[in-house]
C-alpha positions as CSV (number, residue, x, y, z in Angstrom):
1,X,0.0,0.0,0.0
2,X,1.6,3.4,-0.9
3,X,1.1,6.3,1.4
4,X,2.2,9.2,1.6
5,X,4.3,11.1,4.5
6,X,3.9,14.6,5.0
7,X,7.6,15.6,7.0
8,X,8.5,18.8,8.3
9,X,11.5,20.0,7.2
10,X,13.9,22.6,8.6
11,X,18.1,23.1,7.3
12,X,19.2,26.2,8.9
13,X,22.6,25.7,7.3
14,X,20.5,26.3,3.8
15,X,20.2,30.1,4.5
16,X,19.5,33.2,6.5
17,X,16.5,33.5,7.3
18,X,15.6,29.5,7.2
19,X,11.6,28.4,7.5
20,X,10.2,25.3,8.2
21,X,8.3,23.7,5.3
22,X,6.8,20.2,4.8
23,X,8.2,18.0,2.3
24,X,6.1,14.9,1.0
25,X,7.1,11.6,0.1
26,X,5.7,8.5,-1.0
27,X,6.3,5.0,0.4
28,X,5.5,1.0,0.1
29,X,4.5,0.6,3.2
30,X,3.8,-3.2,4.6
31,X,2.0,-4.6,7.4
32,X,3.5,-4.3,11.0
33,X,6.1,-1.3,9.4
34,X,6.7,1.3,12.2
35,X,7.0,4.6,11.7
36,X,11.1,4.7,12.1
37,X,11.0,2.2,9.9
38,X,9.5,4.5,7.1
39,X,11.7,7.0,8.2
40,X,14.6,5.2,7.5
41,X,13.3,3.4,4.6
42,X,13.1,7.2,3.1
43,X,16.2,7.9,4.5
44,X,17.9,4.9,2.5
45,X,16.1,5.4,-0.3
46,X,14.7,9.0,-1.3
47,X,16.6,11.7,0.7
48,X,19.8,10.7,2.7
49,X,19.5,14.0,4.2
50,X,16.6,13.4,6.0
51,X,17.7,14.0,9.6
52,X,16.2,12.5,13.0
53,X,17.2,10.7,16.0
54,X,17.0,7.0,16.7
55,X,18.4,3.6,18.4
56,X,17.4,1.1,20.6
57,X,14.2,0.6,18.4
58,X,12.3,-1.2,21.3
59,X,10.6,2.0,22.8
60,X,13.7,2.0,25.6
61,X,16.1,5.1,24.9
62,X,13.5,7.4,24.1
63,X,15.6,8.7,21.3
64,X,13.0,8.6,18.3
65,X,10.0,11.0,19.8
66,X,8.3,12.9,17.4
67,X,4.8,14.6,16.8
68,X,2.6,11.8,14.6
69,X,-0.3,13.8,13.3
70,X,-0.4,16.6,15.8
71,X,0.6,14.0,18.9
72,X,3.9,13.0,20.3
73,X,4.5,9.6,20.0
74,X,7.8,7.2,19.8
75,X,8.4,6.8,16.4
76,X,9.2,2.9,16.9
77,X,6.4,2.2,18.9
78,X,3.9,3.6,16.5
79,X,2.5,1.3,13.2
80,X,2.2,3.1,10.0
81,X,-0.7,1.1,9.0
82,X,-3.3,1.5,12.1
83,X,-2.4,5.2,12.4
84,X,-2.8,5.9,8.6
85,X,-6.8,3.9,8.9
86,X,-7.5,6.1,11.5
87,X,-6.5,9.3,10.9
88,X,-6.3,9.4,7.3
89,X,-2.7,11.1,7.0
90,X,1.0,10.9,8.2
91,X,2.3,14.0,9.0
92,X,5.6,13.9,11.3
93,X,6.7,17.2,13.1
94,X,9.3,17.4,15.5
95,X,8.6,17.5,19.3
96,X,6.4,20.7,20.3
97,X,8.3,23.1,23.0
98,X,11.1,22.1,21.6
99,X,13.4,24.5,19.3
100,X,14.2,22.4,15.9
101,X,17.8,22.3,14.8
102,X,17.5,20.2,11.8
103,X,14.4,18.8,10.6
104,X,12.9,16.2,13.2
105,X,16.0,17.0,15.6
106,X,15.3,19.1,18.1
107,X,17.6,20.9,21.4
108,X,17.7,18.7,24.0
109,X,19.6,20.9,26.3
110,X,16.6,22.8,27.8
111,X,15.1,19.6,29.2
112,X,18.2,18.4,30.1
113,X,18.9,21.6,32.4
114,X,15.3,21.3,33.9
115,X,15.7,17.8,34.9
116,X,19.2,18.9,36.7
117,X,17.0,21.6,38.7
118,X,15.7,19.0,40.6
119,X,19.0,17.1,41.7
120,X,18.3,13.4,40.3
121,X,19.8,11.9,42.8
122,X,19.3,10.5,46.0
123,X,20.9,13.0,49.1
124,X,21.6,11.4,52.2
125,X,20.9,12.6,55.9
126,X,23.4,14.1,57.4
127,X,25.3,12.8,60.3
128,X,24.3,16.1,62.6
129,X,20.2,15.0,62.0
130,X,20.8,11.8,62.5
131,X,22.1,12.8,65.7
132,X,19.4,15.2,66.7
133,X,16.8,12.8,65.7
134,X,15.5,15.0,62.9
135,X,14.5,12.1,60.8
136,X,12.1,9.1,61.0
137,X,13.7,6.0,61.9
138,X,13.9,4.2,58.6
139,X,15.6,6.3,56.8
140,X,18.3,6.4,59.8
141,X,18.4,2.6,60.0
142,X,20.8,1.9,56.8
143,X,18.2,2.4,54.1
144,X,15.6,-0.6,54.5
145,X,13.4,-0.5,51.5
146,X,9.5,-2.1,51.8
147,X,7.6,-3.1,48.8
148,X,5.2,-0.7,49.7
149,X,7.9,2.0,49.7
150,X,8.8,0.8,46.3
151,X,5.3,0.6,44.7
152,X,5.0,4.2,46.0
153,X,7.6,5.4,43.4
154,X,7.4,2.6,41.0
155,X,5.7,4.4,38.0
156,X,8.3,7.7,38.4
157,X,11.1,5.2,37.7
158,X,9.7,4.1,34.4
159,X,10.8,7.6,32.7
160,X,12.8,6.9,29.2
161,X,13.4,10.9,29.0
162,X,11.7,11.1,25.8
163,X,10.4,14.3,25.8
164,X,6.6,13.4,24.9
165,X,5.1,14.8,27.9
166,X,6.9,18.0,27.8
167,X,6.1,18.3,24.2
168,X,2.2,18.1,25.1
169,X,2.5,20.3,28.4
170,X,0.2,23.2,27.8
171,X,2.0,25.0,30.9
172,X,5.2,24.3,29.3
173,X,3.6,26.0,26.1
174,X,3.0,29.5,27.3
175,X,5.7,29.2,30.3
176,X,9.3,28.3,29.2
177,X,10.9,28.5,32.8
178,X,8.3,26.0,33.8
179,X,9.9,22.8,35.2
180,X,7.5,20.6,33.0
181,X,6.1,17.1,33.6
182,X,9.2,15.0,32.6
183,X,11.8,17.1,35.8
184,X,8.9,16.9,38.3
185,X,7.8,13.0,37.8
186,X,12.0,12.7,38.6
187,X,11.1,14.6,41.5
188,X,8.6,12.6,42.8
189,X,10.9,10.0,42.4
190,X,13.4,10.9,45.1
191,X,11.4,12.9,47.7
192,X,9.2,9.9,47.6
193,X,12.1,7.4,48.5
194,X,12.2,6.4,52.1
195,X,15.8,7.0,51.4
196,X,16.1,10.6,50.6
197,X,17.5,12.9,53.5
198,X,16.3,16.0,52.2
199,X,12.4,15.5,51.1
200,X,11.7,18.9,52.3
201,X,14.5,20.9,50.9
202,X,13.4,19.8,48.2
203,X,9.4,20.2,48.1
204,X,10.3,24.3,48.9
205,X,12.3,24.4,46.1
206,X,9.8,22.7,43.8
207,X,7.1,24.9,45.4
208,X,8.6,28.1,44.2
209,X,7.2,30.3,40.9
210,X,7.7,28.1,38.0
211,X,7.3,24.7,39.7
212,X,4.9,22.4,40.6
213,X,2.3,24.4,41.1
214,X,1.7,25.8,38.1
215,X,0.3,22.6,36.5
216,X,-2.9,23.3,35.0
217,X,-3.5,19.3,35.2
218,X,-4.5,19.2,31.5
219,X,-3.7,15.6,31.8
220,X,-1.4,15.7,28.7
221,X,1.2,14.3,30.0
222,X,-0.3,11.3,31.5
223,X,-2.1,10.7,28.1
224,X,1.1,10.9,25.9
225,X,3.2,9.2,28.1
226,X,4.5,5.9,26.2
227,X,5.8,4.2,29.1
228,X,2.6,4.8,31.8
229,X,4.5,7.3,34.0
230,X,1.7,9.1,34.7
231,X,3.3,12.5,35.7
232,X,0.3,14.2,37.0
233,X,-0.1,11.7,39.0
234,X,3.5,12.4,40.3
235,X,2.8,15.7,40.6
236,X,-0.3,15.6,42.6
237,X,1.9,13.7,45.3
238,X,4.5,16.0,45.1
239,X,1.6,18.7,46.1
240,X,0.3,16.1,49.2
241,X,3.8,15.6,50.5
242,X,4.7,19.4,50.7
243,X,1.0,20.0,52.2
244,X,1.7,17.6,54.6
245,X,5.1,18.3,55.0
246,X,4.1,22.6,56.0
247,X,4.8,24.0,52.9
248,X,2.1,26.8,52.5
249,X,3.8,29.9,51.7
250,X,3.6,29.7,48.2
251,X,-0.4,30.6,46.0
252,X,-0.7,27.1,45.0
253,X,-0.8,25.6,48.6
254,X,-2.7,28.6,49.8
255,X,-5.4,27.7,47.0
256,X,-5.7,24.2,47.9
257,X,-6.1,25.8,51.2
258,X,-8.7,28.8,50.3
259,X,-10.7,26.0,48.4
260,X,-10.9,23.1,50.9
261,X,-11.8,25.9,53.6
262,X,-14.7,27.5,51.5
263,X,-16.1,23.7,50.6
264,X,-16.1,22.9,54.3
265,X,-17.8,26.3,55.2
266,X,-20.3,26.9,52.7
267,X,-20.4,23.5,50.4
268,X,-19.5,25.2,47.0
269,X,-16.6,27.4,45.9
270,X,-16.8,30.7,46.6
271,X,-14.6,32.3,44.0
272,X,-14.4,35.5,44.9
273,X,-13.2,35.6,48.4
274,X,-10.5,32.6,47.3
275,X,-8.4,35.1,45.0
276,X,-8.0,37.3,48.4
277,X,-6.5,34.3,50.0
278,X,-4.8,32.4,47.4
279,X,-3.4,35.7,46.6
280,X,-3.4,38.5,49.7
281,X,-4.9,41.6,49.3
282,X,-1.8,43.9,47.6
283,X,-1.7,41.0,45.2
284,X,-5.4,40.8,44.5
285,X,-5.7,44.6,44.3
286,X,-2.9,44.3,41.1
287,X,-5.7,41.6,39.3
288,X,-8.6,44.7,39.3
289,X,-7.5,45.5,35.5
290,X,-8.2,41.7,34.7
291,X,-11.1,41.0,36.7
292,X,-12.8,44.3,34.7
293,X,-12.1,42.3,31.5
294,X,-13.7,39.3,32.9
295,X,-16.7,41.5,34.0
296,X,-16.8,42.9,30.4
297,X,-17.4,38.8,29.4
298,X,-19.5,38.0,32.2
299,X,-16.6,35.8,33.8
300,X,-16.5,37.9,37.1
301,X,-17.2,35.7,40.4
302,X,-19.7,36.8,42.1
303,X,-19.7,36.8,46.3
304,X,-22.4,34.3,47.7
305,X,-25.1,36.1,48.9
306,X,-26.7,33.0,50.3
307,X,-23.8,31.2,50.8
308,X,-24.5,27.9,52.4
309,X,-25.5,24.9,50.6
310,X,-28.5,22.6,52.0
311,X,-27.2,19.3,54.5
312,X,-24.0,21.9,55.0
313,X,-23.8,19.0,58.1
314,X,-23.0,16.3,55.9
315,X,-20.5,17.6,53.8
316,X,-18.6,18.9,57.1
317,X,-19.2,15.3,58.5
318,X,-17.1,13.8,55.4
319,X,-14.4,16.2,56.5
320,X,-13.8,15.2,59.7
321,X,-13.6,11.3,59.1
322,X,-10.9,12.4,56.7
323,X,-8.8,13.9,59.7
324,X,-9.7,11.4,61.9
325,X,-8.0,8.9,59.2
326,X,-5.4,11.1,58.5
327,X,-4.5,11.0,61.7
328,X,-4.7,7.3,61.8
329,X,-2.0,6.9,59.1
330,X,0.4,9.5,60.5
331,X,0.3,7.2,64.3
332,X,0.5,4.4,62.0
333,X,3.6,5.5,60.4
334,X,5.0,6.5,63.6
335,X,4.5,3.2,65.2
């Protein structure tokens, strides 16, 4: 069956200024053919200067991630046939929130520096809190590792660095200091380990502007993610561990905050008085010129007049069994 592939191109070296343009070509394609196996079958046979990255072939190095019809994908994980039935094309882009250098090749150094912001490694506790008793016993007593402790960061260890989930991070898209899915699920990884000395350290880092927090939990990542990392879900422990762990002073805590308080007090959101506390009042003054926009498109909050919801009882019920189990795990955990 011949099909055709629809592959953006871009050779800086060609001239000043160089633009991206698609290039088309036609292929034989067989049953059970992958995607890099048409690249390289164009590669061979069409256009030797066809440039991309590949190797293991066996969806382990993470090498061969591109955008398949508008999605990231690995390129040797994908089958031409299945994709073509279904979408009806095969158009091959390179990574988005990347910068290109040479047709499907992008600049890996970007990810690269945002996965060495969070220290991917393990740091052990120091000899002075050992002493002072700073730490919980386990991770004092010569690193003894449960299954349950390993289950708990199990899918944060199955990263292959491929880039996918940054590539479909729409935080990542309109922030470019933004730590991004890929950095944060490495995150998880460590201050999750029984092992790690300095879990805390490290939650107020990732707490600052530009880190976890500013996840819009578009679920992108999770979707897109060839190897079932699930980085949202990653970065919704990260969130629980630094709640639990006292690390408020930051607006993302202080909205989880500002939103389980107004739940528990009235039964609903109340928007408006949220922003004061998510925000402070000097802050919230500065978002007047946006909030008249929003009034202009009938977006504006409004303050509950008649604020609390029917049964308020029940729903304030639910919260207190939570603490009372919440406070079952942490004696737990302490015994």
């Amino acid at each position: 069956m011949k099909i055709k592939f629809k592959i953006k191109r871009y050779n800086p070296a060609e001239g000043e200024p160089a633009e991206p343009y698609f290039q088309a070509y036609t292929l034989d394609v067989e049953e059970g053919m992958s995607v890099l196996d048409a690249l390289l079958k164009i590669a061979d046979e069409q256009d030797t200067t066809l440039s991309f990255r590949r190797s293991c072939r066996s969806s382990i190095c993470g090498s061969c991630a591109v955008n398949i019809n508008g999605f990231a994908r690995l390129s040797c994980a994908t089958q031409v046939m299945p994709e073509y039935a279904k979408m009806g094309d095969m158009v091959i882009e390179p990574l988005s929130n990347h910068v290109p250098l040479k047709d499907l090749i992008v600049d890996f150094n970007p990810f690269w520096s945002r996965i060495e912001k969070v220290a991917p490694y393990l740091t052990p506790t120091s000899r002075r809190a050992r002493r002072r008793g700073d730490v919980p016993a386990r991770e004092n007593d010569g690193a003894r590792v449960t299954a349950r402790d390993e289950e708990a960061i199990d899918k944060s260890q199955r990263c292959i660095m491929c880039g996918c989930c940054n590539s479909e991070c729409n935080a990542l898209e309109i922030d470019d200091r933004y730590i991004g899915p890929a950095a944060l699920a490495k995150a998880w990884r460590l201050v999750g380990d029984v092992r790690e000395g300095n879990s805390r350290k490290r939650l107020e880092r990732l707490s600052e502007e530009h880190g976890m927090w500013n996840c819009v939990r578009c679920v992108h990542c999770t979707q897109y993610c060839p190897k079932s990392v699930s980085p949202l879900k990653q970065i919704e422990s990260l969130r629980s561990r630094a709640m639990k762990e006292g690390v408020l002073d930051n607006p993302g805590a202080k909205h989880v905050e500002a939103m389980a308080d107004s739940v528990k007090r009235v039964g609903r959101l109340d928007e408006a008085a949220m922003t004061f506390r998510t925000l402070g009042f000097l802050r919230s003054l500065g978002m007047i010129p946006f909030g008249l926009k929003m009034e202009r498109h009938g977006k504006m909050p409004k303050p509950l007049l008649f604020p609390q919801i029917e049964n308020i009882a029940e729903v304030r019920d639910i919260y207190e069994e939570a603490e009372r189990l919440e406070k079952e795990d942490r004696e737990r955990k302490k015994g």
